[in-house]
C-alpha positions in Angstrom: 53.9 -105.8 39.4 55.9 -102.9 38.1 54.2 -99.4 37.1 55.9 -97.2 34.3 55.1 -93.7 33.8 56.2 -91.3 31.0 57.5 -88.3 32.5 57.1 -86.6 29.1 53.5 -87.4 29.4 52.5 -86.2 32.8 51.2 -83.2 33.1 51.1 -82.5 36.7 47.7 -83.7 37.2 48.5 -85.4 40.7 45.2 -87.9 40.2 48.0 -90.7 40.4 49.3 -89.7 44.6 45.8 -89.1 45.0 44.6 -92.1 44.2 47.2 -94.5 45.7 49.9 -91.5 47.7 51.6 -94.5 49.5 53.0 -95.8 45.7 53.9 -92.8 43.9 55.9 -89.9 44.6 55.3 -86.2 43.3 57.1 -83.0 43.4 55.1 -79.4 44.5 54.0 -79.1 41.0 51.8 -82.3 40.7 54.4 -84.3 38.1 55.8 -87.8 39.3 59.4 -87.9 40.0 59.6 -91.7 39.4 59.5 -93.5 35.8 59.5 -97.2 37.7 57.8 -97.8 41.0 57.9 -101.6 42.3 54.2 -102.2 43.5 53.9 -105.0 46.3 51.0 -107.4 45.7 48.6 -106.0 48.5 48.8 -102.6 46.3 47.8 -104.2 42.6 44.6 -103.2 42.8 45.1 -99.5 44.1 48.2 -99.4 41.2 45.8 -100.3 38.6 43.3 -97.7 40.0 45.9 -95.1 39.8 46.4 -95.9 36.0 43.1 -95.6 35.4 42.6 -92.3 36.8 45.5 -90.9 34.7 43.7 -88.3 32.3 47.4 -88.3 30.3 47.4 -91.9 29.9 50.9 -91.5 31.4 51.0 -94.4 33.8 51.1 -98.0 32.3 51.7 -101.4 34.6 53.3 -104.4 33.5 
């Protein structure tokens, strides 16, 4: 599974490396550094979690 995230969307809200910190990488201000993170299978769930909690709707997976 692959995740996508609009940088242009985020908003610094940080709900993403709070839900899942192991997947997604942030900078001081809250705001994901990465547009594409590689999600192993054993982390789907936790990915799709981290979507979900995304009050931007910033965060998509595929």
């Amino acid at each position: 599974m692959k995740v996508s995230i609009d940088l242009d969307k985020c908003a610094g809200h940080a709900r993403c490396f709070a839900t899942s910190p192991e997947l997604f990488e942030i900078d001081d201000g809250g705001y994901a550094l990465n547009a594409e993170i590689s999600v192993p299978e054993e982390d789907e769930a936790v990915a799709r979690d981290a979507v979900a909690a995304c009050p931007e709707r910033a965060i998509e997976t595929h």
